[in-house]
C-alpha positions as CSV (number, residue, x, y, z in Angstrom):
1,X,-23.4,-74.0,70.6
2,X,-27.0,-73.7,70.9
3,X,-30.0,-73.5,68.6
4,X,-31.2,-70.6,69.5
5,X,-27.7,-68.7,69.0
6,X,-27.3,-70.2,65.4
7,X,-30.9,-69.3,64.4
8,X,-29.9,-66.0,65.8
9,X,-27.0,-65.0,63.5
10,X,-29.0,-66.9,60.9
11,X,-31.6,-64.1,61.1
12,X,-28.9,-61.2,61.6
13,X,-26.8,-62.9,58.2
14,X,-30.4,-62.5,56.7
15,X,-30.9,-59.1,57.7
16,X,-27.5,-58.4,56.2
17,X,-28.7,-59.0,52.6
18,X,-31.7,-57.6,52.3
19,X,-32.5,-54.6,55.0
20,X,-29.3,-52.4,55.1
21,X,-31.7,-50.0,57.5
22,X,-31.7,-52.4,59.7
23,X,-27.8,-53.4,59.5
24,X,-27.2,-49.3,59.9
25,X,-29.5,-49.1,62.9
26,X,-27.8,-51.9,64.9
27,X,-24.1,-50.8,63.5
28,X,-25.0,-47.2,65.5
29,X,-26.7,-49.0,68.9
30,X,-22.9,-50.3,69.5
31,X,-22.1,-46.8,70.4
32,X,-24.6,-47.7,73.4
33,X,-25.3,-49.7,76.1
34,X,-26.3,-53.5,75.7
35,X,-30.6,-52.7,74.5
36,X,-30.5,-49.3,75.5
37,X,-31.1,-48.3,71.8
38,X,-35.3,-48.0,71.2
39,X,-34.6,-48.3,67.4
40,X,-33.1,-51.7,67.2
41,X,-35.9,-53.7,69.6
42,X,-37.5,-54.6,66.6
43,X,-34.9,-56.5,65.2
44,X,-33.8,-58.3,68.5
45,X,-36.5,-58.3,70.9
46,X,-38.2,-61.4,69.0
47,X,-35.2,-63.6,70.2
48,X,-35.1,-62.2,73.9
49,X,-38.0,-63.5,75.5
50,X,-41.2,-62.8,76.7
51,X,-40.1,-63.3,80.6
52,X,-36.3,-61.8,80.0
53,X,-35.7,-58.6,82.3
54,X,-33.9,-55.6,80.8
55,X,-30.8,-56.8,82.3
56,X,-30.8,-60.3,81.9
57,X,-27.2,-62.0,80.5
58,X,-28.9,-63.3,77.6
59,X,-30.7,-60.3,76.2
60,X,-27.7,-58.0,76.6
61,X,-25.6,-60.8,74.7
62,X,-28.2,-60.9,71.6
63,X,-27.8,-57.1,71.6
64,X,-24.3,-56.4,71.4
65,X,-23.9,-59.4,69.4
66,X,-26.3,-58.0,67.0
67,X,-24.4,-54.8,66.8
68,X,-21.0,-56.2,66.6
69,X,-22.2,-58.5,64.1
70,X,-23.3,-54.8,62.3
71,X,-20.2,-53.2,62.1
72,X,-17.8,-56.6,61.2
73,X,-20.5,-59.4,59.3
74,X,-17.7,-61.6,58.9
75,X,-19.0,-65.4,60.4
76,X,-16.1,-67.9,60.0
77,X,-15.6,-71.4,62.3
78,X,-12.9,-70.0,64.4
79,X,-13.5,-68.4,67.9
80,X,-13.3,-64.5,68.6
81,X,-10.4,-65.3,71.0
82,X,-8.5,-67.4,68.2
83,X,-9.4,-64.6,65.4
84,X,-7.9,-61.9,67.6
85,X,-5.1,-64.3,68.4
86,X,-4.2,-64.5,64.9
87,X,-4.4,-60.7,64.5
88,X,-2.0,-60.6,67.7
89,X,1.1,-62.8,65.5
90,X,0.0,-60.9,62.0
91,X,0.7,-57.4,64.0
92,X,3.3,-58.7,66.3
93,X,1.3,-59.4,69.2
94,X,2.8,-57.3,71.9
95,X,0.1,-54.8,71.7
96,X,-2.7,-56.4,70.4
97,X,-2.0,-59.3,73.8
98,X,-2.2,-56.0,75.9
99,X,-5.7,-55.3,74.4
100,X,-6.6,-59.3,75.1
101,X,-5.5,-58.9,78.6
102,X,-7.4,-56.1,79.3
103,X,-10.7,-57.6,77.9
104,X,-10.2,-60.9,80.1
105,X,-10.4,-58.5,83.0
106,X,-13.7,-56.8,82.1
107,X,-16.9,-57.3,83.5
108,X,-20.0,-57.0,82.6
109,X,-20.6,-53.8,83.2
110,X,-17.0,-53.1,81.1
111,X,-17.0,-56.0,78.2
112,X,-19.1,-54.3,75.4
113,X,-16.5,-51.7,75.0
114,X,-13.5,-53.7,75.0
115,X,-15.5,-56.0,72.6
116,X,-16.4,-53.0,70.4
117,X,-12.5,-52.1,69.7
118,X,-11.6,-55.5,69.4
119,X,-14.0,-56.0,66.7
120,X,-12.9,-52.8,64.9
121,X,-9.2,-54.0,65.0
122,X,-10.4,-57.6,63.2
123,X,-12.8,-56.0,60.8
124,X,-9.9,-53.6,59.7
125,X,-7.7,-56.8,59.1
126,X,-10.6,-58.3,57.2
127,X,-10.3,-61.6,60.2
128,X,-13.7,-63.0,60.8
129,X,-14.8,-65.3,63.9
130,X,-17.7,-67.2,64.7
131,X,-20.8,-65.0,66.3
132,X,-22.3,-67.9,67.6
133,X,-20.0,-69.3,70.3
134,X,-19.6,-65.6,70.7
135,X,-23.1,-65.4,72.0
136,X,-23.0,-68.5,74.2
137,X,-20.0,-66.9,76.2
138,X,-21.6,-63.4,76.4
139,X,-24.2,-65.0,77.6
140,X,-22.1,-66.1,80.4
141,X,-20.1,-63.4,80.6
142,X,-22.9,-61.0,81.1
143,X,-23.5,-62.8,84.5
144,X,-22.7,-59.8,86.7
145,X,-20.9,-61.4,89.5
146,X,-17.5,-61.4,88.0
147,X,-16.0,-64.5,89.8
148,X,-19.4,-67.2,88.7
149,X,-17.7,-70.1,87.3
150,X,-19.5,-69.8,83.7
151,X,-17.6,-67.1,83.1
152,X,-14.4,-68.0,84.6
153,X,-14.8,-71.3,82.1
154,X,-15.3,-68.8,79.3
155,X,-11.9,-66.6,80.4
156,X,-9.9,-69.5,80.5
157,X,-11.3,-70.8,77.2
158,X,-10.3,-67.3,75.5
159,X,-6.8,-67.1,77.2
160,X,-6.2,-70.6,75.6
161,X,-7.8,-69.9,72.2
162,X,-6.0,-66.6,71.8
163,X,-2.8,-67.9,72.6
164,X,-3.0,-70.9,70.4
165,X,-2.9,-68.8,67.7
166,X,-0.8,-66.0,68.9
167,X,2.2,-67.5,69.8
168,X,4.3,-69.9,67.1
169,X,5.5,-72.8,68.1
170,X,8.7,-72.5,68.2
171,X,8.1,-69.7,70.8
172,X,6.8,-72.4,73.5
173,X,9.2,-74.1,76.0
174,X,7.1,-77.0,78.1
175,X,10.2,-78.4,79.7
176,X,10.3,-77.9,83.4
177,X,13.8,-76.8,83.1
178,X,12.8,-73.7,80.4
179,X,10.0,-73.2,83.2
180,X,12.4,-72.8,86.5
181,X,14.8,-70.5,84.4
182,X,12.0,-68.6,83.3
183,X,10.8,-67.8,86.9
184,X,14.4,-67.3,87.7
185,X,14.5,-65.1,84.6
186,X,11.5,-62.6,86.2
187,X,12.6,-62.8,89.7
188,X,16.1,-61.2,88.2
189,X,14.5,-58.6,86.0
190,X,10.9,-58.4,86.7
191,X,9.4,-57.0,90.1
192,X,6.0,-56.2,88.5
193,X,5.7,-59.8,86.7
194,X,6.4,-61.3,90.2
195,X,3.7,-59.2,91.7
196,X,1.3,-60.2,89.5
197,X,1.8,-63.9,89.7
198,X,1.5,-63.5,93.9
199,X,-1.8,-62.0,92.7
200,X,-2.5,-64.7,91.0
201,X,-2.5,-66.5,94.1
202,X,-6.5,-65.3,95.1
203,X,-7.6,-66.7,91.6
204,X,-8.0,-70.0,90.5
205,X,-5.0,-71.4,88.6
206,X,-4.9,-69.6,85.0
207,X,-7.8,-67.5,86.1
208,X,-5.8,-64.1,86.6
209,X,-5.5,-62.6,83.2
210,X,-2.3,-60.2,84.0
211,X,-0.2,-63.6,84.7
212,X,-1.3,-65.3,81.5
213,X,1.3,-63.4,79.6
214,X,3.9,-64.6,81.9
215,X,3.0,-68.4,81.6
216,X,1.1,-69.3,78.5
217,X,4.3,-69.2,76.5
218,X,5.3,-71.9,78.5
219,X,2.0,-73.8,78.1
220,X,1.7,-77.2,75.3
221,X,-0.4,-75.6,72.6
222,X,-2.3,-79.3,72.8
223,X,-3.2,-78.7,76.3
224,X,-6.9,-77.4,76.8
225,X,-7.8,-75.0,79.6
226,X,-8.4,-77.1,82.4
227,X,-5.2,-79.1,81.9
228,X,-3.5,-80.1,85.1
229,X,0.0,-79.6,83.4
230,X,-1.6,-76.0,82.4
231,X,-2.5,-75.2,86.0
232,X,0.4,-76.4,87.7
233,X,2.6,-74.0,86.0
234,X,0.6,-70.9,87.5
235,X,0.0,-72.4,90.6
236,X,4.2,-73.3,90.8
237,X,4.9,-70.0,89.2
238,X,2.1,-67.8,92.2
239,X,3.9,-69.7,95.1
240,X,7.4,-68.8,93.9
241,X,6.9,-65.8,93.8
242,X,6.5,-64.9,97.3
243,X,9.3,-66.4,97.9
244,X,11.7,-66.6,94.8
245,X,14.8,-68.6,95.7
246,X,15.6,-72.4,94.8
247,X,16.7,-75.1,96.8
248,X,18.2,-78.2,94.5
249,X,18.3,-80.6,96.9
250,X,15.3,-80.0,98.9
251,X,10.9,-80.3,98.2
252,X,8.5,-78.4,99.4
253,X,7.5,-80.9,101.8
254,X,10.8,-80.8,103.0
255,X,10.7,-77.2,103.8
256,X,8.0,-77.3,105.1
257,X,8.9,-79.7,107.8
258,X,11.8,-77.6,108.2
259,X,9.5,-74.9,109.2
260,X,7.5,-77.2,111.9
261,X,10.8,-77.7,113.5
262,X,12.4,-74.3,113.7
263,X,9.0,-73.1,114.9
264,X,8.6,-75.9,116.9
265,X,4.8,-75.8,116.1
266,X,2.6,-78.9,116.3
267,X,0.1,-76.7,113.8
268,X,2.1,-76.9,111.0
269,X,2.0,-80.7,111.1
270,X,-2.0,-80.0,111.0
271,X,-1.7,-78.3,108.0
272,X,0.5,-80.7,106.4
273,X,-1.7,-83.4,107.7
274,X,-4.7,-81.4,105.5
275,X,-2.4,-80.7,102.8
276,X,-1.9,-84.6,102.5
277,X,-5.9,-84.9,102.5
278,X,-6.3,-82.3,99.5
279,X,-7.5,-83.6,96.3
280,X,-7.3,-81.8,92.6
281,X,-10.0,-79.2,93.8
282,X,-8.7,-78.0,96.8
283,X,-4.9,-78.6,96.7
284,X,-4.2,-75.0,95.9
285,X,-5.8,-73.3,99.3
286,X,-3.8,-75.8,101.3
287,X,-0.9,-75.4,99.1
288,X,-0.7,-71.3,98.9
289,X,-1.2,-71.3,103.1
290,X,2.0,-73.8,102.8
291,X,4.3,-72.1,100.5
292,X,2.9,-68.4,102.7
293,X,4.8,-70.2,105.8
294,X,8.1,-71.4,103.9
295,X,8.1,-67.9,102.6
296,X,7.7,-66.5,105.8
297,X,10.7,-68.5,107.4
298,X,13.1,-68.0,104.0
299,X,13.2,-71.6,103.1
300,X,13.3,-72.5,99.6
301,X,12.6,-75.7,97.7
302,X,13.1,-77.0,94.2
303,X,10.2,-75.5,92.0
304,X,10.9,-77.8,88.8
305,X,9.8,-81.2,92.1
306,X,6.7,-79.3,92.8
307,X,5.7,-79.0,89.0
308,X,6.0,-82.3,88.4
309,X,4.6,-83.5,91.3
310,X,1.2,-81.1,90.9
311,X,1.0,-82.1,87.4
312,X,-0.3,-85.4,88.8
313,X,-2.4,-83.7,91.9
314,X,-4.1,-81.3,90.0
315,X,-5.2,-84.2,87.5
316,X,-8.4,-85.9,88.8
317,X,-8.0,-88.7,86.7
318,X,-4.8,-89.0,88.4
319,X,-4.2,-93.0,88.9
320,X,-4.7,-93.5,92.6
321,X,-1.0,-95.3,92.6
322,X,0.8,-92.1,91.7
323,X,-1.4,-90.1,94.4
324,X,-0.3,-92.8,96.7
325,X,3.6,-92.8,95.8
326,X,3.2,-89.0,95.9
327,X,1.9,-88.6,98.8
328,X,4.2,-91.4,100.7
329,X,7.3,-89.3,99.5
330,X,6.4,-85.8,100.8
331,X,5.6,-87.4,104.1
332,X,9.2,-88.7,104.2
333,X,10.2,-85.5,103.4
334,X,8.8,-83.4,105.6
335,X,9.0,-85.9,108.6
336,X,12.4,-86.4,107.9
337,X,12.9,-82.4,108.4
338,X,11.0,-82.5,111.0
339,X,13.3,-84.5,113.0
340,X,16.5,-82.5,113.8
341,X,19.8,-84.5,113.0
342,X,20.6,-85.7,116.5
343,X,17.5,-87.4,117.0
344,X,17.9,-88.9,113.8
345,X,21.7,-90.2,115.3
346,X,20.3,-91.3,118.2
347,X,17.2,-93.6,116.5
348,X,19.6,-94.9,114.4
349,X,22.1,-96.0,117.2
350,X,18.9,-97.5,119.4
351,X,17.5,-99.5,116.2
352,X,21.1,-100.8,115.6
353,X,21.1,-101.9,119.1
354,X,18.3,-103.7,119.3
């Protein structure tokens, strides 16, 4: 958190006990756009900047936070995301994690408004939540290209705060088993949940708020946003759903090398070979074009394997052993599909005779 957001609500707490005026003027410039109200520059202007432009992230942030900050002058240590999270399991949080969802998806042009009922919802639940980590991320948030990575940090921050606190723990199944009868579980019953995790496939992993009600119940409330544990579970859950059947007895790697040999192709071996050549940042590209082929040819593979095994990839700090074990056995895998079953007869008869 920084200095200047602190001093900031330090100034707007102020404001609060001796210039109700003030607090009425900025509780009314909500009902506007970010500093489009002439009555409140006064009060905010101060902290913007002399070089700030009208639209700058920053400026718009110290405005709405100013007039949220009006209407609900609660500051407690808690995030906004955790506060509304908690309102989400006093309320039941059905509805309230509909409201969530649809504020991760806002932009900057949308956020003040989803921000503005939000705030209503906690202030008539008497929940407070702290106004200056709320500025940092509207800060970023504000940014207006909707896919920068400040604010795609801040959206996974939120989605992990909010559920946190939303969901009790005795709610949240980690075990890769719970997870592959859960997919089985939507793939059964629920055609829109699998379309929105094959969305999810354009996004980074836990970056597409409409699938975050379909995984984070089955997220470790100890593990933080960026968690490879975390991530593998959307990324497993995105590929499975374009193609949603389950092989026991057979990997992805496998499957895929059962693909390079029905289609006979020589560039699906180039795209394993890259696949084998991916590290934590890029694995998901070359996995999604991967699992898009297996799809394509009806081949299916054993979802709780690829978990665990992308558990490890997606982890940078991954010892390089385990990459190297991993690695080593889906190259078995898939060169052992690769090679049709006569072939394999007839190496084994020519080694045994040699």
């Amino acid at each position: 958190m920084s200095r200047h957001s602190e001093s900031f609500i330090a100034y707007l707490q102020e404001l609060q006990t001796r210039d109700r005026g003030a607090m009425a003027a900025l509780r009314r410039s909500v009902a506007r756009g970010p500093g489009d109200d002439p009555t409140v520059y006064s009060y905010v202007e101060r902290f913007a900047g002399t070089e700030s432009t009208a639209d700058d992230p920053r400026r718009l942030a110290l405005y709405l936070v100013a007039g949220l900050f009006a209407r609900h002058p609660m500051q407690a240590s808690r995030s906004f995301a955790a506060a509304f999270g908690d309102l989400a399991k006093q309320r039941g949080h059905t509805r309230i994690e509909t409201r969530f969802v649809a504020l991760l998806e806002a932009d900057a042009e949308s956020i003040a408004t989803h921000l503005r009922h939000a705030v209503s919802l906690l202030e008539a639940n008497e929940i407070g939540f702290d106004y200056v980590r709320l500025l940092d991320d509207l800060s970023r948030w504000f940014v207006r290209d909707k896919k920068a990575p400040l604010m795609r940090t801040v959206r996974q921050h939120w989605t992990r705060a909010f559920y946190c606190e939303a969901l009790d723990a005795t709610e949240v199944r980690t075990d890769g088993a719970s997870f592959v009868s859960h997919l089985i579980e939507l793939a059964a019953h629920d055609r829109a949940a699998l379309a929105a995790l094959r969305q999810s496939l354009a996004f980074d992993p836990g970056d597409f708020p409409k699938a975050c009600p379909l995984i984070e119940p089955l997220v470790d409330p100890q593990w933080l946003s960026h968690d490879a544990r975390r991530r593998a579970r959307y990324l497993v859950a995105g590929v499975f759903a374009l193609n949603p059947i389950i092989s026991q007895e057979q990997s992805l790697a496998a499957a895929l090398g059962a693909v390079a040999r029905q289609r006979d192709s020589e560039s699906i071996e180039d795209r394993f070979v890259a696949l084998m050549g991916a590290d934590a940042e890029n694995i998901a590209d070359h996995l999604r074009q991967a699992a898009r082929l297996v799809a394509a040819d009806g081949f299916a593979y054993n979802p709780a394997w690829l978990l665990s095994d992308l558990s490890i990839w997606l982890n940078s700090r991954a010892e390089p052993a385990w990459m190297d074990r991993l690695r080593r056995r889906w190259a078995r895998d898939f060169y052992r599909a690769v090679q049709p079953s006569s072939d394999s007869q007839k190496l084994k008869t020519e080694t045994e005779g040699a």
